[in-house]
Structures are given as structure tokens and as C-alpha cells.
C-alpha positions as CSV (number, residue, x, y, z in Angstrom):
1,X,0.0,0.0,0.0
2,X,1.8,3.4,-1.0
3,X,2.0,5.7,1.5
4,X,-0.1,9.0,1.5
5,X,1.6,12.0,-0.4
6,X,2.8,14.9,2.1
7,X,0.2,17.5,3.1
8,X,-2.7,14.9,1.7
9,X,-4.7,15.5,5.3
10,X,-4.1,19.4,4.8
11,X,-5.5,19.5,1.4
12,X,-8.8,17.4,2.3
13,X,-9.1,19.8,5.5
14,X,-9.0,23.0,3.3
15,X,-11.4,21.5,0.7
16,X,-13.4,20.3,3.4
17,X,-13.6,23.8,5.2
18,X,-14.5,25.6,2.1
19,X,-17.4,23.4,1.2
20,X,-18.7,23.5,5.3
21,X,-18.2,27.2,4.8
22,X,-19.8,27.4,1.6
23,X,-22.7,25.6,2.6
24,X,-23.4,27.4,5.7
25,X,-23.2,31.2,3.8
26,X,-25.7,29.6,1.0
27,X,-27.8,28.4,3.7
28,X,-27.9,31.2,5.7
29,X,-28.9,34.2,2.7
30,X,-31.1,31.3,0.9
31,X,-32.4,29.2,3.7
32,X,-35.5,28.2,1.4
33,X,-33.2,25.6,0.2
34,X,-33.1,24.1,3.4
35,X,-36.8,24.1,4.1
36,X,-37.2,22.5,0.5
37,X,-34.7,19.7,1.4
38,X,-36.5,18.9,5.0
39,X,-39.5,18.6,3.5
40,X,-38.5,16.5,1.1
41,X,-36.9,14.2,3.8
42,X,-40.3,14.7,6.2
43,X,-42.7,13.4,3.4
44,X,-40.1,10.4,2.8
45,X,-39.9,9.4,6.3
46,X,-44.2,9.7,6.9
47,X,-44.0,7.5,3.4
48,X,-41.4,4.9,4.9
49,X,-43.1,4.4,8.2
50,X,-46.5,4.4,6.3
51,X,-45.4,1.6,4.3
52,X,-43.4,-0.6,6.9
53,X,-47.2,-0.3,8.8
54,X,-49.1,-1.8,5.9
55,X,-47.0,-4.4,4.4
56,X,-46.2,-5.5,8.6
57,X,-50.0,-6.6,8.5
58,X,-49.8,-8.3,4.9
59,X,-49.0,-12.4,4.2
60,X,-46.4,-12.7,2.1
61,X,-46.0,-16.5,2.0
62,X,-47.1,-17.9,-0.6
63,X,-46.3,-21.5,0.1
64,X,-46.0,-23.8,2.7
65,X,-43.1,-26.5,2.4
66,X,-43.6,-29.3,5.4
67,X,-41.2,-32.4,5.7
68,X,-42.3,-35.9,6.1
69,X,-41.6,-35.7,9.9
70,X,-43.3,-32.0,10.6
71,X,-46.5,-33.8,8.7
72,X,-46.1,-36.9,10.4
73,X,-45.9,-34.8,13.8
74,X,-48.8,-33.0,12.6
75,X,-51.1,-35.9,11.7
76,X,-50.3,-37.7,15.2
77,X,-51.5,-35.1,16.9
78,X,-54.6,-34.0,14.9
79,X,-55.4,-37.7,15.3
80,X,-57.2,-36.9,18.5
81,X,-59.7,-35.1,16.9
82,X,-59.0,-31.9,18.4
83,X,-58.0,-28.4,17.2
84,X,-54.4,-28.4,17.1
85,X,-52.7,-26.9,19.4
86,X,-49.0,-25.1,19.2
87,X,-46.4,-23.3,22.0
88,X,-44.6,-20.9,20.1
89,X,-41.0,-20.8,21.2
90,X,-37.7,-18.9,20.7
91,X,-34.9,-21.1,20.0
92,X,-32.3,-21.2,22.9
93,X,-30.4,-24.3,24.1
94,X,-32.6,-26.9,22.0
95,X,-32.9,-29.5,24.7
96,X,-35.1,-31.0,26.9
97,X,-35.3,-29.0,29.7
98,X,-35.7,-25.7,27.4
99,X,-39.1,-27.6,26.2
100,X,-40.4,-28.7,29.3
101,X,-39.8,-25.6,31.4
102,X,-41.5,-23.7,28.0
103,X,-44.5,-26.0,28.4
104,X,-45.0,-25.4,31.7
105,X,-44.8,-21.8,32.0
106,X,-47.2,-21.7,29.3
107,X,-49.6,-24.3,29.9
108,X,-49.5,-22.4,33.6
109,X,-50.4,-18.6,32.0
110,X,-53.0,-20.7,29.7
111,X,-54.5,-22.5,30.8
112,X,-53.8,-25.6,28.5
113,X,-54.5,-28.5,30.6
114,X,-51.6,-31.1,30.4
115,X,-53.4,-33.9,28.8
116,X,-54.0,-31.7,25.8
117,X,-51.6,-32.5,23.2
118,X,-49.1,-29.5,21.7
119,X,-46.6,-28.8,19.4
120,X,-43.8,-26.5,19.4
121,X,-43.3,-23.7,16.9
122,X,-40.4,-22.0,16.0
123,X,-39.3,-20.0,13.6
124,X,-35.6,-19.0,12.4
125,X,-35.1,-15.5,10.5
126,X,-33.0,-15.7,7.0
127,X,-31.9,-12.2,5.4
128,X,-34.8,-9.9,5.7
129,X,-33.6,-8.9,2.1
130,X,-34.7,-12.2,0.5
131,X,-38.5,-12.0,-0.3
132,X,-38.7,-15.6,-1.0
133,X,-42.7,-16.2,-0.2
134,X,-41.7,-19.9,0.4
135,X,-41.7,-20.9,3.7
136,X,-39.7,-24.4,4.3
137,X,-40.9,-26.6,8.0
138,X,-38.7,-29.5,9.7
139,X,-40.0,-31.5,11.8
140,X,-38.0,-32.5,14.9
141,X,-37.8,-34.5,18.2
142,X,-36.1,-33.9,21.4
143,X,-37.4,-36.2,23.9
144,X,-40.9,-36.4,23.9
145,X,-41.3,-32.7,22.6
146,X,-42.3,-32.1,19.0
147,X,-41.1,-29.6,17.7
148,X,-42.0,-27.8,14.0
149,X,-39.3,-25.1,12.8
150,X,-40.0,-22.6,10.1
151,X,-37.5,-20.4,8.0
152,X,-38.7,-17.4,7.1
153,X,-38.5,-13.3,6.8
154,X,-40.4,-12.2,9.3
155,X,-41.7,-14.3,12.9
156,X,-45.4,-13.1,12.6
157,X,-46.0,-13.6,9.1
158,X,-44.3,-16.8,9.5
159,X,-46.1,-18.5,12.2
160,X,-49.3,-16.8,10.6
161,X,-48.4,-18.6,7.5
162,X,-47.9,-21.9,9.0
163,X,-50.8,-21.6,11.0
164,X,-53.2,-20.7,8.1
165,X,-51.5,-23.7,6.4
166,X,-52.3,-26.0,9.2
167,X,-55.6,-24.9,9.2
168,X,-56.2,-26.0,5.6
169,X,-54.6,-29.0,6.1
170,X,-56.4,-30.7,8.9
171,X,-60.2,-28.3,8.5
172,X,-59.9,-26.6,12.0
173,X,-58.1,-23.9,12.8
174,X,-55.2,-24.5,14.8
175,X,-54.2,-22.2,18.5
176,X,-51.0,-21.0,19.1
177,X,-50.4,-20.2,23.0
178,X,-47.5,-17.0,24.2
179,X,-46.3,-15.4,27.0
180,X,-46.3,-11.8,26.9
181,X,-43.5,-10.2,25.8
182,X,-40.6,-9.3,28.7
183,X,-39.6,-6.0,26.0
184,X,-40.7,-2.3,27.2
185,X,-43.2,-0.7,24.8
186,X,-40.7,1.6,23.3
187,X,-38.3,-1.1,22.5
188,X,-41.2,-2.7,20.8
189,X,-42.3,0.3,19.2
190,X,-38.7,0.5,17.3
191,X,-38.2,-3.2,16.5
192,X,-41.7,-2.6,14.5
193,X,-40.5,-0.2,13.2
194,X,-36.7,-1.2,12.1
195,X,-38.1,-4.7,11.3
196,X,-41.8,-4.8,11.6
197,X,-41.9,-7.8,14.3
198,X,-42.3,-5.6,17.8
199,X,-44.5,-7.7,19.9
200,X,-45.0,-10.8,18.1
201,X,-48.6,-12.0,19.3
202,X,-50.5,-8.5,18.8
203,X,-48.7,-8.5,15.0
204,X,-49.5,-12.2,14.5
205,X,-52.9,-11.4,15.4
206,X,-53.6,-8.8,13.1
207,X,-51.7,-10.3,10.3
208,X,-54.5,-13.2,10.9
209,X,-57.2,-11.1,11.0
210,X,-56.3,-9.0,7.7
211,X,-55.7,-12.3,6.4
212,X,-59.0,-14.2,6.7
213,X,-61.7,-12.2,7.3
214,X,-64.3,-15.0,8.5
215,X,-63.6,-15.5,12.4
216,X,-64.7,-19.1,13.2
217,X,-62.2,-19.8,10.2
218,X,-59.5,-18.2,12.4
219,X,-56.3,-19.3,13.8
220,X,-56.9,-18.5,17.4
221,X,-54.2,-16.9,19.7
222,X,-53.4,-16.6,23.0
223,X,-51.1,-15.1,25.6
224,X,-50.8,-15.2,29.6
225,X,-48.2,-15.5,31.7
């Protein structure tokens, strides 16, 4: 790497200082510039947090990809009869005591009674940039927990999606069970607002709701804790 020319930091600092002082004197006997230019980066701000509010509340999965295990999981369970039933999770450890202490905290704030069958759901995140609208499940076991994880952009639309798919699949719409989210309400506010998640079973909710209309034909949610 050659080495800088002498007096290289000197010449950026004069340029530098003429165009700061250039900028300031233009500004200062023509300021309507400047109240063009914030304008201008007002309306695109309303217009970006306008648009992260809408497409937050939209499906974008198109298709849902299960494995032979997550539909095998899926069919044992819907066996009984009953609507089926999921404990949404956030992957930690991945062992046995993660899932047990999980499905007793919630079963405890929800009253899910412990002879009623569930499922785990998870969902990993892949770059928010790829707008893939498929959305791939695996099936897993660890222990006697069963456990379906989803890949996708976003956690609500995700679990939305999978739950909509499950409903299809079996006739009844499933329930998906949370605990309330440990996260202040400002910290939610700008995760919605960087990512469009914030607190995840308000969003999956409404991305539901937006989604199918018809309410006895609606994945049903719940949180306590």
C-alpha cells in the first residue's frame, strides 16, 4: 500500500472547510433551500413508516413446504380429533429442559391442561432482504417434545403462514399459545418499526385477522403468563 503523499490530510481539510463554509453562507442568505430539502426528507420518512405499517400486517408467503416428519408430527397429533394446538418458542439451548420448562410456564399462563396435546413452533429468520414467499418446516424431536421449525423473513408472518397452512390442512383452525413479551413498549415500538416484528402475538394477530376475514375460520391466539 503506498504511502499518503505529504500534506494529503491538509489538502482534504481545506477542501473540506471551504465546502462547510460554503454551505453554511448559501444556507444562511437562501435558507429556502433548506426548508425544500426537509420537507422533502419529512414526506419520505411519513411515506417509509407508512409503508413498513401496511406491508407488517400483509401475508407474504405464498407457500408452505412441510417435511415428512413435521407432517407426520402433525397428523399424530390431529389424530385426537381436536384443534391443534402449538407453544410458540424462541430457539435457545434446543434441549429437553428448554421444552419442558417452556410447556410449563405456558400451559400455567393458559391455561392448556396437560393432557391436551401441543406442538412446538419456531421460527428462524434468514436475510430480511430475500423475499422468498416460500416458507420451508422440519420436523424434529427432542425427547418427547415435537417440535416444527419454520424459516422465514419475518416471525409473525411466519407463524401466521404456517398456522393458516395448518388450518387448511387438517379443517380446523389451529391455537398457538405466548407469554407476553418481557420487551418495554418503546423497544417494541422501534423493533416494529426497524423490522416490523415488535411484539409478536399483537402483529401475528392482526396479520391473521387481515388475512381471513371470516372469524370461526381463524387461527386462534393466545397469551398469559
Amino acid at each position: 500500500m503506498a504511502p499518503e503523499p505529504p500534506g494529503a490530510a491538509a489538502v482534504f481539510a481545506l477542501i473540506s472547510a471551504i465546502f462547510i463554509y460554503t454551505s453554511v453562507v448559501t444556507v444562511s442568505e437562501r435558507p429556502e433551500g433548506l426548508y425544500i430539502a426537509l420537507l422533502f426528507i419529512g414526506a419520505i420518512l411519513v411515506i417509509s413508516v407508512a409503508s413498513r405499517v401496511s406491508r407488517s400486517t400483509e401475508l407474504r408467503v405464498q407457500r408452505v413446504d412441510m417435511d415428512s416428519t413435521a407432517r407426520t408430527m402433525l397428523d399424530e397429533v390431529s389424530a385426537q380429533g381436536l384443534p391443534v394446538r402449538f407453544i410458540a418458542n424462541h430457539l435457545d439451548e434446543g434441549d429437553d429442559l428448554e421444552y419442558r420448562e417452556k410447556a410449563l410456564d405456558v400451559r400455567l399462563g393458559n391455561h392448556l391442561s396437560p393432557g391436551e396435546a401441543a406442538l412446538f413452533l419456531e421460527v428462524a429468520i434468514r436475510d430480511a432482504s430475500d423475499f422468498s414467499t416460500r416458507v420451508p418446516v422440519t420436523g424434529v424431536r427432542v425427547g418427547p417434545h415435537l417440535i416444527l421449525r419454520a424459516t422465514g423473513a419475518s416471525v409473525p408472518n411466519t407463524l401466521a403462514a404456517v398456522l393458516l397452512h395448518v388450518r387448511d390442512l387438517t379443517g380446523t383452525p389451529p391455537h398457538v399459545y405466548f407469554e407476553w413479551s418481557q420487551k418495554g413498549p418503546a423497544v417494541n415500538a422501534l423493533r416494529f418499526l426497524l423490522a416490523g416484528e415488535g411484539d409478536i402475538p399483537p402483529l401475528t394477530h392482526e396479520i391473521l385477522r387481515v388475512a381471513e376475514r371470516e372469524e370461526r375460520r381463524r387461527p386462534k391466539v393466545h397469551v398469559g403468563g
